[in-house]
C-alpha positions as CSV (number, residue, x, y, z in Angstrom):
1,X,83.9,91.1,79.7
2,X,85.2,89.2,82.7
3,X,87.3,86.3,82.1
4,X,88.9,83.9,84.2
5,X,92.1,81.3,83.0
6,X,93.1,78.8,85.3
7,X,96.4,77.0,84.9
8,X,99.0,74.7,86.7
9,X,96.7,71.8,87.2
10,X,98.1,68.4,86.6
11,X,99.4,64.4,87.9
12,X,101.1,64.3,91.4
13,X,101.9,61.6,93.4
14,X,100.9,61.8,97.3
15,X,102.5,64.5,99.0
16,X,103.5,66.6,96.0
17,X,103.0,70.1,95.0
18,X,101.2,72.0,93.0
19,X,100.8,75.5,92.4
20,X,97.6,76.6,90.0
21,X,97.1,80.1,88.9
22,X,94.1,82.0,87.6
23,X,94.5,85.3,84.9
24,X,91.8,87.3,85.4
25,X,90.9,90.3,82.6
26,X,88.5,92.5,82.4
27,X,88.5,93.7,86.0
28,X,90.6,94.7,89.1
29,X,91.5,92.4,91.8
30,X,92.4,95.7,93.7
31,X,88.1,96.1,93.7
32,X,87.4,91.8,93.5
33,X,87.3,89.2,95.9
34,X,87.9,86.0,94.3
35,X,87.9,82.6,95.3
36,X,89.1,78.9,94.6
37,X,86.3,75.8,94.4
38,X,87.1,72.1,93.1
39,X,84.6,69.6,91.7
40,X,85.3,65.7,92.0
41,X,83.8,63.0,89.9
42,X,80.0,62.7,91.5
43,X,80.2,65.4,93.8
44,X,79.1,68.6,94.2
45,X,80.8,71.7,93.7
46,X,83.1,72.9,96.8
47,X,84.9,76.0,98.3
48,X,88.6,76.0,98.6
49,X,89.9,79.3,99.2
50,X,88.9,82.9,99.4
51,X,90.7,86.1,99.1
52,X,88.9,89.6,100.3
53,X,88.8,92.2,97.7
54,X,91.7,94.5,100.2
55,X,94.5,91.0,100.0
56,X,92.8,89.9,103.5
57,X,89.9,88.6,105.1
58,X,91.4,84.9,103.5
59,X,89.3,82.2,104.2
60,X,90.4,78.3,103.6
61,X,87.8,75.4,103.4
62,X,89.2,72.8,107.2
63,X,90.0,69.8,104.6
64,X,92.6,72.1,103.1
65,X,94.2,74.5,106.0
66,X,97.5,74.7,106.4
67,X,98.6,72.9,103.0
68,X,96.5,75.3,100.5
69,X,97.3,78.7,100.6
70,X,96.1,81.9,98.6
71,X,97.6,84.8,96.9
72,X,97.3,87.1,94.4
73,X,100.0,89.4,92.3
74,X,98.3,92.7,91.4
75,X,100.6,93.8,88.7
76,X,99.7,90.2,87.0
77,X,96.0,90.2,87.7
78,X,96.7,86.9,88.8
79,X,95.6,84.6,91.4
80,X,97.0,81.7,92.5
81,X,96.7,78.5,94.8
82,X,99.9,76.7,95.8
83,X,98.7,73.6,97.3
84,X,101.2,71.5,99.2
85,X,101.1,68.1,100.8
86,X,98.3,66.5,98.0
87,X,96.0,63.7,98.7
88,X,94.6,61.2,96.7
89,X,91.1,63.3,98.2
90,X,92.4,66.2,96.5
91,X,91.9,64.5,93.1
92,X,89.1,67.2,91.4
93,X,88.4,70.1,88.6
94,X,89.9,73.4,90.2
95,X,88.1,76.5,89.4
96,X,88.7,80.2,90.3
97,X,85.7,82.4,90.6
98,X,84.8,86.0,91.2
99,X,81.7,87.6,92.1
100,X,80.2,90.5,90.2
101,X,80.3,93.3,92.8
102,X,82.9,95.1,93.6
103,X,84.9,96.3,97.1
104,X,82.6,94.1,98.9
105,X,83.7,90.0,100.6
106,X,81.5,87.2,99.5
107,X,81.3,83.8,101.4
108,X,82.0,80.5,100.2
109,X,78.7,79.6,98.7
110,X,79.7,78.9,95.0
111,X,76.1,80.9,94.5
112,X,77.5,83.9,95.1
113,X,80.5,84.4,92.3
114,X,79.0,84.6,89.1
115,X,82.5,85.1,86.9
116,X,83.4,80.9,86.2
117,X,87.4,79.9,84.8
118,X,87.2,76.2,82.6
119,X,88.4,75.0,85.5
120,X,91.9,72.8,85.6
121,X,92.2,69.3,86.5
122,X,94.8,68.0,89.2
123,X,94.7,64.5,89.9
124,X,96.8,62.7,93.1
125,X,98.0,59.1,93.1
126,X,99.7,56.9,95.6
């Protein structure tokens, strides 16, 4: 069973940092892409950050490149997403994700990961 912990999430003024992880068990990130989406109040669902199952191919959503950036430790089976330089428009629910198959990229249509974390809020102020 495939299960996904996120973590780190919490209150930072403009221009802060956070840095969120996610504990995967139950598979390999050697074999897994896995990617980052964030919810805001009344919006839909929206990609963040990928990772390729090989620790390349990263893909970052335009609103957030070159302030989010993705990683992953192996020996932890752990993901994370240190996100520097927060807005106010960063205010959302932050959930990692990983798709069922295996040694094979998926996009960054929340559609295609079907492994879901209980998401962690981080909220921005002024």
């Amino acid at each position: 069973q495939v299960q996904l912990v996120e973590s780190g999430g919490g209150l930072v003024q403009t221009g802060g940092s956070l840095r969120l992880s996610c504990v995967v068990s139950g598979r390999s990130l050697s074999a897994s892409a896995m990617g980052w989406f964030r919810q805001a109040p009344g919006k839909e669902r929206e990609f963040v950050a990928r990772i390729g199952w090989s620790g390349g191919d990263i893909r970052y959503a335009d609103s957030v490149k070159g302030r989010f950036f993705i990683s992953r430790d192996q020996a932890k089976n752990t993901v994370s997403l240190q996100m520097n330089s927060l807005k106010p428009d960063d205010t959302a629910v932050y959930y990692c994700a990983a798709p069922r198959v295996f040694f094979r990229n998926v996009g960054t249509n929340s559609d295609e990961y079907d492994y879901w974390g209980q998401g962690t809020q981080v909220t921005v102020y002024q």
